[in-house]
C-alpha positions as CSV (number, residue, x, y, z in Angstrom):
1,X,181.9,-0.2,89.4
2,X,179.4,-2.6,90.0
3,X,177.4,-3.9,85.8
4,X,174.0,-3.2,87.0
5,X,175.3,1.0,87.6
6,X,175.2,1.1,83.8
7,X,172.7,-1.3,82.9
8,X,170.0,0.4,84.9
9,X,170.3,4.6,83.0
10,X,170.6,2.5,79.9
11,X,167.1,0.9,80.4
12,X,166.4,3.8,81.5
13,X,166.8,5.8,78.3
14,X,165.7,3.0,76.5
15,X,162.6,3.1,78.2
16,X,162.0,6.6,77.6
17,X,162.9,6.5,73.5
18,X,160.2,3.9,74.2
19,X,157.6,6.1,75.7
20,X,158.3,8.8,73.2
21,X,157.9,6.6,70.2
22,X,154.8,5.3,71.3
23,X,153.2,8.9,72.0
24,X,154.3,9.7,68.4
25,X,152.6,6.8,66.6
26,X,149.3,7.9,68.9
27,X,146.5,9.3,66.6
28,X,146.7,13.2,67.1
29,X,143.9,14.7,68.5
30,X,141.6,16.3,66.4
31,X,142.7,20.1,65.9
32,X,140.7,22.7,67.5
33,X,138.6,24.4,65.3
34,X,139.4,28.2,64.4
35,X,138.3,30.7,66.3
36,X,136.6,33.7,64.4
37,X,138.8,36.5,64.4
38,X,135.7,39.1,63.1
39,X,132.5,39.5,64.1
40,X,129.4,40.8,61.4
41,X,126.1,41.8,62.5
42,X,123.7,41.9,59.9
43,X,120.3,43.9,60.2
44,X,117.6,43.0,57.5
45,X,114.6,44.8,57.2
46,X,112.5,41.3,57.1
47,X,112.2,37.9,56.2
48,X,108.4,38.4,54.8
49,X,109.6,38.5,51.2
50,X,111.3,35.5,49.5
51,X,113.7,37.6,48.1
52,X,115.2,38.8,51.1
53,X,115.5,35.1,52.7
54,X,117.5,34.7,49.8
55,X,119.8,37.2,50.5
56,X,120.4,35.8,53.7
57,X,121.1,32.4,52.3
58,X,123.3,33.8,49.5
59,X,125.2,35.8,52.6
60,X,125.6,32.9,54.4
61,X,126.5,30.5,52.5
62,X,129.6,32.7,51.5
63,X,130.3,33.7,55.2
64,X,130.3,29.4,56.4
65,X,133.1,29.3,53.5
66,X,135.6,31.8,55.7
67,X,136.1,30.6,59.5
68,X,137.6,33.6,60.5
69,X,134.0,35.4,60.3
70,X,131.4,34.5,62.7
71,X,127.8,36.4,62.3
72,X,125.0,37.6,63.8
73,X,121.9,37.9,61.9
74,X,118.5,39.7,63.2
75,X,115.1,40.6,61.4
76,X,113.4,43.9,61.8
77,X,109.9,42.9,60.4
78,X,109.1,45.3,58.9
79,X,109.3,47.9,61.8
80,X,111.9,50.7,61.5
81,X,112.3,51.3,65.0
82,X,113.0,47.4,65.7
83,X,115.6,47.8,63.1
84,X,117.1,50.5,65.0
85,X,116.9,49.2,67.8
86,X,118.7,46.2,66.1
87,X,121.5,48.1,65.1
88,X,121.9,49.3,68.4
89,X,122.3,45.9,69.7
90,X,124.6,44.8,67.0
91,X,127.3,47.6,67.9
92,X,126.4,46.9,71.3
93,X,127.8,43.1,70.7
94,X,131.1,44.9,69.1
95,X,130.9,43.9,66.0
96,X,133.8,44.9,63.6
97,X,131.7,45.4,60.7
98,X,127.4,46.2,60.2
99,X,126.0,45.2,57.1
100,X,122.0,46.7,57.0
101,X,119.6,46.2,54.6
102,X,117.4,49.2,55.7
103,X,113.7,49.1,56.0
104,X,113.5,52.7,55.4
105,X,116.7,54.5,54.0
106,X,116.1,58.1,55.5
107,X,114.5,57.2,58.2
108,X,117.5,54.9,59.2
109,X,120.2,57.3,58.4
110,X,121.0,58.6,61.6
111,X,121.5,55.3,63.4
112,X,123.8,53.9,60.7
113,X,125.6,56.8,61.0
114,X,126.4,56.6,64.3
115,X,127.8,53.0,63.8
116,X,129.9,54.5,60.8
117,X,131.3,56.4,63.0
118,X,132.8,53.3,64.9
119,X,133.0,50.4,62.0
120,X,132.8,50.1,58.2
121,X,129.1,49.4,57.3
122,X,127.7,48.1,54.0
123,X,124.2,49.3,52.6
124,X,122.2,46.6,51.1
125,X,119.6,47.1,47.9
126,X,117.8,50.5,49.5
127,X,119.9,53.6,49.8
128,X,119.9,55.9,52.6
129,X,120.4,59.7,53.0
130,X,123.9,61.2,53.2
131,X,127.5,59.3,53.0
132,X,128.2,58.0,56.2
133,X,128.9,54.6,55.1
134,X,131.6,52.6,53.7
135,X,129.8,50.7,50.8
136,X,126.6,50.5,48.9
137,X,125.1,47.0,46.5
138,X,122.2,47.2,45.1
139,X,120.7,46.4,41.7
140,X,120.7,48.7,39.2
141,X,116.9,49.2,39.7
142,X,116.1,51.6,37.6
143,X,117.9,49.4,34.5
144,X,115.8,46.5,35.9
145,X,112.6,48.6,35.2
146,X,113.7,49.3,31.8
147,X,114.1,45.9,30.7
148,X,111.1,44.5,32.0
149,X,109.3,47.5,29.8
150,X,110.8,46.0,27.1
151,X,110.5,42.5,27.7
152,X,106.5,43.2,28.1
153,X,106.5,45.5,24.9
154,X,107.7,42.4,22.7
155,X,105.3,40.1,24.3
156,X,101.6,42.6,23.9
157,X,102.8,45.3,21.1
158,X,100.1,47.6,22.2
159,X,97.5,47.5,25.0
160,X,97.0,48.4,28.4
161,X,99.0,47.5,31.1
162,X,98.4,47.5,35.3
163,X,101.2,48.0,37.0
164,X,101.8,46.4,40.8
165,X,104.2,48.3,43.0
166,X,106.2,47.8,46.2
167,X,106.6,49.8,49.3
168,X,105.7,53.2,48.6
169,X,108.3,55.7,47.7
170,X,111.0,52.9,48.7
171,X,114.1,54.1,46.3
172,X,113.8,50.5,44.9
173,X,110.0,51.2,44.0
174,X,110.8,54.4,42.5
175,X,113.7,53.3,40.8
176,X,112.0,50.8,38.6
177,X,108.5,52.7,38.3
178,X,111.0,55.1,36.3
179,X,113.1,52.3,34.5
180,X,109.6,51.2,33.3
181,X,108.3,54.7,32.4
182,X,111.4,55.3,30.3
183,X,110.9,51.8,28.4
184,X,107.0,52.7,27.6
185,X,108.2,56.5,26.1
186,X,109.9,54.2,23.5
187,X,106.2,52.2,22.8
188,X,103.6,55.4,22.8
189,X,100.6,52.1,22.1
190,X,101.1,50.8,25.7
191,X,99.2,53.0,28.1
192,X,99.0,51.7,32.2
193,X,95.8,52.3,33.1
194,X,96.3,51.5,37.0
195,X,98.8,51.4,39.8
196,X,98.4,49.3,42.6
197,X,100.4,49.0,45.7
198,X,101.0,45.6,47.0
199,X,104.2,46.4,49.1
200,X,106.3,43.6,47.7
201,X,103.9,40.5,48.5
202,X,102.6,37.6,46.8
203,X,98.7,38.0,49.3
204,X,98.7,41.9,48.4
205,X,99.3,41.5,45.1
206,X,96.4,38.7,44.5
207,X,94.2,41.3,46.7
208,X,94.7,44.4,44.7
209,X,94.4,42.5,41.2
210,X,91.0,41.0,41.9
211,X,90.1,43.9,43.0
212,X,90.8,46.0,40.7
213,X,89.3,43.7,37.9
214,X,86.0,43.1,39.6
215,X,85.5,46.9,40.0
216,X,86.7,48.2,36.8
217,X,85.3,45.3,35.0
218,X,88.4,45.9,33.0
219,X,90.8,43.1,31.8
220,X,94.5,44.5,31.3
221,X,96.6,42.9,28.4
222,X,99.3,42.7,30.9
223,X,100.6,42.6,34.3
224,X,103.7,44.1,35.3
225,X,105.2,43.7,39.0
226,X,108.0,44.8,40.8
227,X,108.5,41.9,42.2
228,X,108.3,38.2,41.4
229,X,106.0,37.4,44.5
230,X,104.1,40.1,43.3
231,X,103.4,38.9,40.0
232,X,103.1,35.6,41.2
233,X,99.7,37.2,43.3
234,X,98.7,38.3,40.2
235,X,98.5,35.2,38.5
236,X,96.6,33.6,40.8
237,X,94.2,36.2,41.0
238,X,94.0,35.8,36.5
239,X,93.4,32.3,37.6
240,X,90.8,32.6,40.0
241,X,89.0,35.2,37.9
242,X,89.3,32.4,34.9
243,X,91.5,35.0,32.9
244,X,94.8,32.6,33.0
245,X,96.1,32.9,29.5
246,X,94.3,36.2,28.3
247,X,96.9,38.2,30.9
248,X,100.5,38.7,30.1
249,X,102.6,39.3,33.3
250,X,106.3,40.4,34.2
251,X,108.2,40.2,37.2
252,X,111.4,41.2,38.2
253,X,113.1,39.2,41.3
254,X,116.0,36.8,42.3
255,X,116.2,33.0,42.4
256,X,112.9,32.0,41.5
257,X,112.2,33.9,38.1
258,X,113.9,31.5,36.4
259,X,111.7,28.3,37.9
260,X,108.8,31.2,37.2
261,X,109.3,31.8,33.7
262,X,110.1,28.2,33.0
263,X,107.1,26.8,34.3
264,X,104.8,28.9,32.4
265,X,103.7,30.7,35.5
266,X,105.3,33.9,33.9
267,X,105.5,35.4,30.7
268,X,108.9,36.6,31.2
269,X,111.0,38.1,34.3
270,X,114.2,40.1,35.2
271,X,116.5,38.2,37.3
272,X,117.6,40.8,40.2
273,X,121.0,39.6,42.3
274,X,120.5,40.3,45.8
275,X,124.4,41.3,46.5
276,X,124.4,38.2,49.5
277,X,127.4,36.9,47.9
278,X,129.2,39.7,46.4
279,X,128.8,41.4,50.2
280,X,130.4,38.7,52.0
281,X,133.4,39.6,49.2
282,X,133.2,43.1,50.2
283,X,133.6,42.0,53.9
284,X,136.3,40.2,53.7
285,X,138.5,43.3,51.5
286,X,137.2,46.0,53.7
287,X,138.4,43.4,56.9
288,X,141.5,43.2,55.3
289,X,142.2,47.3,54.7
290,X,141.1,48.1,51.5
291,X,139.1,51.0,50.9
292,X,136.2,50.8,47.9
293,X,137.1,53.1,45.2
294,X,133.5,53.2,44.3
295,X,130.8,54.5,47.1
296,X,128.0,52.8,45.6
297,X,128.4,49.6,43.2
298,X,125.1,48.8,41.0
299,X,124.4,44.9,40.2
300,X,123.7,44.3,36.9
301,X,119.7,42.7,36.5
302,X,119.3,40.1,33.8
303,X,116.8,39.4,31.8
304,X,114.7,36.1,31.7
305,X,112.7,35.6,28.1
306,X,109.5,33.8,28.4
């Protein structure tokens, strides 16, 4: 047998231990990232009010922490039918799960029924007619209402009160209109002596309160809103008028009554979670099989003390 027979598979093999080590001491390329495994429509009823942007950014925020979900967010504006038509789209897509704040809760009903029919679906802050879906958060409106009574009663101890509401006959509206009634039974020497609907906004709000004053040529000793933007349009409407200071207001909202109430703008507020965060939660254990033993699951509002 001739030496270079076994000389040349040994190089050979030496050659290829070679070739493998150096692959193996190469930098690995970078791991491909991970592909969603669910995908979540969201419908909101519109990005107009602060609140609901917030919700949105609560939601996700908690949805970039979980790879495995991948969503798809739309606005309805304000307009029902868009919102419908939204849904529509959403299931169209084949998403596994729908979570709807609704613009209108009755008026909605029949659409988010339909997609209850194919995925879970979560309800967000306004309640709709019937049981077809999985899982309802909202705030415990009606609680939030209460306390801001309160809150106001300790800060005028008698007087006369306007009151600024949101959409009309919107459960949320209704809710705390009732909260607020219940707190007032308790103080007989507050009286409101208007109601004015603002629908939720800050321009509205300022609108209907310089109105109101100008006409009436009555000052209130207080303001109360149903919602921080709201009361916000209120004070600037006190400040344009020259009343800043003679007017104690109260909102109830989400991330900014703190900031509010600390900068003097407000005299006090109720802090109102807007269930972003704890819905992304809910996703992921409805994803994952479990079944809420609770239909509907109230957030608790909070409140903020001038």
């Amino acid at each position: 047998m001739k030496w270079w027979r076994t000389l040349i598979p040994g190089l050979l093999l030496l050659a290829g231990l070679m070739a493998l080590l150096a692959l193996r001491l190469q930098p690995s390329p970078p791991a491909e990232p991970e592909e969603p495994l669910y995908l979540i429509g969201l419908s909101q009823a519109n990005l107009v009010e602060p609140w609901r942007v917030a919700m949105n950014l609560e939601f996700e925020e908690a949805a970039a922490e979980h790879p495995e979900l991948r969503v798809i967010y739309t606005d309805a504006a304000q307009d029902t039918q868009r919102q419908i038509a939204d849904v529509e789209m959403l299931m169209g897509y084949g998403v596994d799960l729908l979570v709807i704040s609704p613009n209108e809760g009755e008026a909605l009903a029949p659409v988010i029924a339909r997609a209850h029919e194919r995925v879970p679906v979560i309800v967000l802050d306004r309640e709709i007619e019937g049981e077809d879906f999985t899982l309802f958060l909202g705030v415990d409106n009606e609680r939030a209402g209460y306390l801001a009574g309160e809150l106001l009663a300790g800060l005028i101890r008698g007087g006369s009160v306007v009151e600024l509401d949101g959409a009309q006959d919107s459960p949320p509206m209704v809710d705390r209109a009732a909260g607020f009634e219940r707190a007032l039974r308790e103080h007989p020497d507050i009286r409101v002596t208007q109601r004015l609907q603002a629908n939720w906004l800050q321009d509205q709000a300022q609108d209907r309160m310089k109105e109101e004053i100008l006409i009436s040529s009555r000052v209130p000793d207080a303001v109360i809103a149903q919602s921080d933007d709201m009361a916000y349009g209120a004070r600037i409407a006190l400040d344009d008028l020259q009343l800043a200071g003679r007017v104690r207001i109260v909102g109830m909202g989400g991330e900014n009554s703190d900031a509010l109430v600390r900068e003097g703008i407000l005299d006090g507020g109720i802090r109102c979670p807007t269930g972003g965060r704890e819905a992304v939660e809910w996703v992921l254990r409805i994803l994952s099989g479990e079944v809420p033993e609770q239909k509907r699951i109230l957030l608790a509002p909070e409140r903020i003390p001038g």
